[in-house]
C-alpha positions in Angstrom: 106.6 111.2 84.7 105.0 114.7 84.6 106.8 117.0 86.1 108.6 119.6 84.0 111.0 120.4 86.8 114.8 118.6 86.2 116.7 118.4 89.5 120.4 118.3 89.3 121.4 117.9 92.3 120.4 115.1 95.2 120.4 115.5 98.5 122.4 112.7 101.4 123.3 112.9 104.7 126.6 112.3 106.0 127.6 111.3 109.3 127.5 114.8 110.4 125.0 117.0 108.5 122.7 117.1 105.3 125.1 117.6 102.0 124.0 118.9 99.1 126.1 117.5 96.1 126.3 117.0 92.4 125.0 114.4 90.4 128.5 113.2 89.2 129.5 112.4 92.6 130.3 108.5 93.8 130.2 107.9 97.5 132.7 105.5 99.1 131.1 103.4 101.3 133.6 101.0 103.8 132.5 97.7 104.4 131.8 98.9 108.0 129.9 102.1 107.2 126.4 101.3 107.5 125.4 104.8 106.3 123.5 107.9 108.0 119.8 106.7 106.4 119.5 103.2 106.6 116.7 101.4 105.4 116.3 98.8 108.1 118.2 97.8 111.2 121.7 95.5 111.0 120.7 91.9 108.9 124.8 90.8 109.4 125.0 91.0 113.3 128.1 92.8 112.8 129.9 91.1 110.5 132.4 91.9 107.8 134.6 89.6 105.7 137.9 90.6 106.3 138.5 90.1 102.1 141.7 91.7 100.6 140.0 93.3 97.2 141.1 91.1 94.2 142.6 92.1 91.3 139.5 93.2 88.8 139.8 90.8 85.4 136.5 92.5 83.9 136.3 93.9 80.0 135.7 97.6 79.8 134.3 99.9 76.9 134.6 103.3 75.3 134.8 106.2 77.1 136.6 107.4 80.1 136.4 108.1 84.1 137.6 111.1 85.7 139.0 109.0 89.1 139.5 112.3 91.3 138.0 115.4 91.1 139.4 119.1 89.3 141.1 120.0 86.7 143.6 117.4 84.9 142.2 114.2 86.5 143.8 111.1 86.0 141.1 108.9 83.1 140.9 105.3 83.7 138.1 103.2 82.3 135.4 101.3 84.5 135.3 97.0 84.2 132.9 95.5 83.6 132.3 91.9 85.3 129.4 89.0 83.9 127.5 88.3 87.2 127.8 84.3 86.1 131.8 84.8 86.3 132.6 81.5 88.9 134.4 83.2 92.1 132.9 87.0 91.5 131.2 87.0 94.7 132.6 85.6 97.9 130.6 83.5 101.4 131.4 81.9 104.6 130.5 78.3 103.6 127.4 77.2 105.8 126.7 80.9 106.7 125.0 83.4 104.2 125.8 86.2 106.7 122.7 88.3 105.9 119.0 87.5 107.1 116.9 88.2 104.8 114.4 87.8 106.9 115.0 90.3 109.3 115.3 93.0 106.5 112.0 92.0 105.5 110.0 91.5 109.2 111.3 95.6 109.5 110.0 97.1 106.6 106.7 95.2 107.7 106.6 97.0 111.1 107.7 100.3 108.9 104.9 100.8 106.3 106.7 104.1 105.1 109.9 103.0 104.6 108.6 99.6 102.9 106.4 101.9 100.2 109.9 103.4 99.8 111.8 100.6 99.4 109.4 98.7 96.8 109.3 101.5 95.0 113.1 101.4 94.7 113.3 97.6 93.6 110.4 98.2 91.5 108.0 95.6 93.3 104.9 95.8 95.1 104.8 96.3 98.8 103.0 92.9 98.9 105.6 91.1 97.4 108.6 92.5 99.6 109.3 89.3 101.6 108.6 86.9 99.0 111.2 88.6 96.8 114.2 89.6 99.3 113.6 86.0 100.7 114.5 84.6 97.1 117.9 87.0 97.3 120.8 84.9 97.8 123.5 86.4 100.6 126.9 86.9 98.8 130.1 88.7 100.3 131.5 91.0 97.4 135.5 90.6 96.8 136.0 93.4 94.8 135.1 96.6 95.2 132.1 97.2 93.4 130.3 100.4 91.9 126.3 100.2 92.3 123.0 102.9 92.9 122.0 102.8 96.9 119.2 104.3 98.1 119.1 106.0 101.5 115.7 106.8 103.7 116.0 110.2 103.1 112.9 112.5 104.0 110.6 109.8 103.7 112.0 108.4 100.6 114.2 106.4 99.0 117.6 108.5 98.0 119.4 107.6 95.0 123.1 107.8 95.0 125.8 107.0 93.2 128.2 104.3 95.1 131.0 102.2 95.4 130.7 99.4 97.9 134.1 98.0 99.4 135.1 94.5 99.1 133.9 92.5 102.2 130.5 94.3 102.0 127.4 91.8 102.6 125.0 92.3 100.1 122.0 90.0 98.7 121.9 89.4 95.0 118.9 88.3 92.8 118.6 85.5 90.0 120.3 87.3 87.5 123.5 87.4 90.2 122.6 92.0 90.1 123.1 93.5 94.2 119.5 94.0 95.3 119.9 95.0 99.1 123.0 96.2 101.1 122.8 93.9 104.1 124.2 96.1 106.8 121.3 98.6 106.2 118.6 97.2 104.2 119.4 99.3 101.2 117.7 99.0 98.2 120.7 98.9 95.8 120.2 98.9 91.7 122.6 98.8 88.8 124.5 102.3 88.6 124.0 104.6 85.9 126.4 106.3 83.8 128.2 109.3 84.4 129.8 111.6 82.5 132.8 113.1 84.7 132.3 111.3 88.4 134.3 112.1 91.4 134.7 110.2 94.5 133.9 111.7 97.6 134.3 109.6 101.2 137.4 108.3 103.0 139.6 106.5 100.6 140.2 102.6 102.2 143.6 100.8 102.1 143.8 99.5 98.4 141.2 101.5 97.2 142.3 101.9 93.3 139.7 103.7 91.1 140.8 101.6 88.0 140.3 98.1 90.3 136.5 99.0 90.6 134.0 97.0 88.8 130.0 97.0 88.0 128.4 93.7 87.7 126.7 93.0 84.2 123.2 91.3 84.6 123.6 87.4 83.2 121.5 86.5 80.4 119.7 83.7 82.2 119.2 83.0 85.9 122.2 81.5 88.3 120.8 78.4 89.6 124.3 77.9 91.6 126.6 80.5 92.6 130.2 79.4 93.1 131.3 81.6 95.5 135.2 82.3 96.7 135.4 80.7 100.3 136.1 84.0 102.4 137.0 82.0 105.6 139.8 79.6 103.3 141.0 78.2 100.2 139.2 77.7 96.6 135.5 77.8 96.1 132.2 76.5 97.0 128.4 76.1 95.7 125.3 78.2 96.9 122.0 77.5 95.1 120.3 80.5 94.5 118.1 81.9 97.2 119.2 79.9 100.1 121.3 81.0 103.2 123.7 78.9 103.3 122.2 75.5 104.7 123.0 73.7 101.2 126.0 75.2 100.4 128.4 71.9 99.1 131.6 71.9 96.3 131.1 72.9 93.3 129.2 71.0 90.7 131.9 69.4 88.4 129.4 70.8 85.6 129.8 74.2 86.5 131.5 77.0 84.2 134.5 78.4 85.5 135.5 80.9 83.2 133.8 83.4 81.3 135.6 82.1 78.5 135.0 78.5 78.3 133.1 77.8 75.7 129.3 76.4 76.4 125.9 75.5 75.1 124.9 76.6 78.9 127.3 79.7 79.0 126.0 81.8 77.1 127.9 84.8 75.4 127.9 88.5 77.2 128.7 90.7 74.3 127.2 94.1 74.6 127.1 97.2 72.7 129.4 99.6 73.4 128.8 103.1 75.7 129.2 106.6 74.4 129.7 108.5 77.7 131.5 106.2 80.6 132.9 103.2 80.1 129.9 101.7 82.4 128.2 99.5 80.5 124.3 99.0 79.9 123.6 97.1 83.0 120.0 97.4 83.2 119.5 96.0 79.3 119.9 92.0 79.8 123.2 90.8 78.0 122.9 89.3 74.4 123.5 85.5 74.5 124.7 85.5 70.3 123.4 87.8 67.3 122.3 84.2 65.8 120.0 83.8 69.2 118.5 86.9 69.6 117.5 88.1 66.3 114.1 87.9 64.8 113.5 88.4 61.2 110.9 90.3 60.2 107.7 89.5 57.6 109.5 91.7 55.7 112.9 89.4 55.7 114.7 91.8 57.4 116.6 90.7 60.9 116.1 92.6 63.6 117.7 92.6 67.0 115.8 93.5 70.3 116.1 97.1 71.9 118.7 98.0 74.3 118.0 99.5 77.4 118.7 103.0 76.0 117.0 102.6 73.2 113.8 101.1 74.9 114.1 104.2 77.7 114.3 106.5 74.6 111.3 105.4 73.0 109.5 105.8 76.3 110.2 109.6 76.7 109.8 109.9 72.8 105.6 108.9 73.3 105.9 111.1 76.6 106.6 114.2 74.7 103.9 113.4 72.0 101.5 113.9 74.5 103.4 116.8 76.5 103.6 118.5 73.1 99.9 117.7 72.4 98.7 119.7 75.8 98.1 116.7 77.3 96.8 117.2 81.1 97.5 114.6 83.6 95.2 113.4 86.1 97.6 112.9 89.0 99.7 115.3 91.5 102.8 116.8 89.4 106.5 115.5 90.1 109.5 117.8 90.9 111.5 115.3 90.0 111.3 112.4 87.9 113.7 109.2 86.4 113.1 106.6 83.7 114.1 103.2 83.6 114.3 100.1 81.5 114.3 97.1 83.0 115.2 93.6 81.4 112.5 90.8 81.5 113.1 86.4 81.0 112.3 87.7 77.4 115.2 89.2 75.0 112.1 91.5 73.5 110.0 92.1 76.6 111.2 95.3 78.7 109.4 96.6 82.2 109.1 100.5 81.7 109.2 102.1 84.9 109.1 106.4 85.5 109.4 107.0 89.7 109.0 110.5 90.6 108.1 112.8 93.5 105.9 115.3 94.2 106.7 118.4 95.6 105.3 117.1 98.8 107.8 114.5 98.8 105.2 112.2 97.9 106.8 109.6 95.6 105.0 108.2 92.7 105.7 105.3 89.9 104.3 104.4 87.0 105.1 100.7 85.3 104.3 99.5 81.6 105.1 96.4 80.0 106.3 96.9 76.6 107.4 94.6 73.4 108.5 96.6 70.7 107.5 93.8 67.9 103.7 94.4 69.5 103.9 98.2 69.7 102.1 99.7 72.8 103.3 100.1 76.1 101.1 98.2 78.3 100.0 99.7 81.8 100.3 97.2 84.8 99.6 99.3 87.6 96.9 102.0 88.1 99.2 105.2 87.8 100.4 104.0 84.2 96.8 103.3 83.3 95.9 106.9 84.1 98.1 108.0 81.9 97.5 106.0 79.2 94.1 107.1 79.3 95.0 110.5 78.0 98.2 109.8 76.4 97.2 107.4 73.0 100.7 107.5 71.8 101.6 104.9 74.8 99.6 102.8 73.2 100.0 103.6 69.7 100.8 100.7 67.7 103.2 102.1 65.3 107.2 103.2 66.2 
């Protein structure tokens, strides 16, 4: 939030020694490769979904992916997948394969690594096992490009990621990964990246141009239908529940992204300029017809994207950085800004995290509504700043 110091480079640690790597750099991670950091001890009791990857059926967008690293790479582009898409994710019918629980009674007994972890997820330590209780356990099928977060010198690590098919993971109400079950990870929607390169042991059938990212859905998943990993076709999982009610699938559930419904609503997003990922963290458009607003003026106006809302955020920063503005808190080293979709089209969480050189991490969170104007502090650090900062609450854009 403060800091004037850009790192480029983040630090993991493999199963032998502390790397230092670059940015653009995707980690394969097996479905039985817990990791070096984890978060929290084993939720799956061992277990992984012997899943062949399926065939990815996702749309993809401007822009291209290096798929191996030097000079004259091979450019494929990156799918994307709606997390309501019937048969995305996969289960063991009766059996959710993850407990949540577990994850949650470990960061309890681990106050440091639960800070870390909140911070992560953007929630308070409070709230952790009322909100990874309300995760639903899901068994990806395909192999599936997210952020995960390792406990890395007593904070959470950020790292680019592509999670094999047959990996455990929990998802939230919006169908988004939340928490690698194997480890406890804090996982969040990947970012984009301008020339990645894969780095790990390559698995049988691992095909660059076969990986997908999820894309938020515009409206909770009350019922997942989930392929049956242990046989034929599909079943129902209601959303935060382990298994216990899982039954066959609603007759009144969608199953295809292209069926036409009042309850289905559309996914069209704007299209990237750098890689083909797609703006994951701004919550999909359900129709232009929907979502605009018009104006007193008469003039119809559509709400922010992710980008744009993350833009306007480090605009007002550097009003205030150019105005000599002195912070009251502990400097960061290194710093990242988010934008985070709400229940609201219009309504965007604002969240900077950074870290002190100490290793201390810090976040600041703002609510903000663009059609209101000011960025509204919800949590002490973001009040601070808005005390010596007007322009996060200047009313004007």
């Amino acid at each position: 939030m403060l800091g004037a110091v850009a790192i480029t480079v983040i630090v993991v640690r493999s199963s032998s020694s502390s790397v230092e790597v670059g940015a653009e750099e995707v980690f394969l991670e097996a479905a039985t490769d817990r990791g070096a950091n984890p978060f929290a001890d084993d939720a799956t009791g061992g277990y992984v979904a012997n899943v062949k990857a399926k065939t990815s059926t996702g749309t993809t967008s401007g822009g291209a992916v290096s798929t191996t690293a030097g000079a004259g790479a091979a450019v494929t582009p990156i799918k994307s997948v709606p997390a309501q898409e019937p048969g995305l994710y996969g289960g063991t019918r009766d059996d959710g394969r993850c407990d949540a629980a577990k994850v949650a009674d470990y960061l309890g007994k681990n106050p440091d690594k639960a800070r870390a972890w909140a911070i992560a997820l953007s929630i308070d330590v409070a709230d952790i096992r009322a909100y990874i209780t309300r995760l639903t356990p899901v068994i990806l099928v395909v192999d599936t490009r997210v952020t995960n977060h390792g406990w890395t010198n007593g904070r959470a690590n950020p790292y680019p990621a592509i999670l094999q098919a047959g990996t455990v993971t929990l998802v939230d109400s919006y169908g988004v990964p939340r928490v690698k079950c194997s480890c406890g990870n804090p996982l969040t929607p990947p970012l984009p990246l301008r020339k990645p390169t894969y780095t790990g042991t390559r698995w049988s059938g691992f095909a660059p141009d076969q990986v997908i990212v999820v894309q938020q859905a515009p409206v909770i998943i009350n019922v997942f239908v989930l392929q049956n990993t242990n046989g034929n076709g599909t079943f129902a999982r209601p959303i935060g529940t382990t298994g216990v009610a899982d039954a066959d699938k609603p007759a009144d559930v969608v199953t295809s992204s292209s069926t036409s419904s009042s309850s289905s609503p559309s996914t069209t997003q704007r299209p990237t300029t750098t890689e083909s990922l797609p703006p994951i963290t701004q919550e999909p458009t359900t129709s232009t017809t929907e979502r605009a607003t018009t104006t007193t003026d008469g003039v119809v106006a559509l709400p922010p994207t992710a980008e744009e809302v993350r833009a306007e955020f480090v605009r007002r920063r550097q009003v205030c950085v150019d105005a000599g503005v002195v912070w009251p808190f502990e400097p960061n080293v290194s710093e990242d800004y988010f934008a985070e979709p709400t229940n609201d089209d219009w309504v965007w969480t604002v969240r900077a995290q950074g870290v002190t050189k100490n290793g201390k991490p810090q976040v600041w969170i703002w609510t903000f509504d663009p059609r209101l104007g000011p960025m509204e502090a919800t949590n002490e650090l973001a009040r601070q700043a808005n005390s010596v900062c007007p322009a996060f609450e200047d009313k004007t854009l």
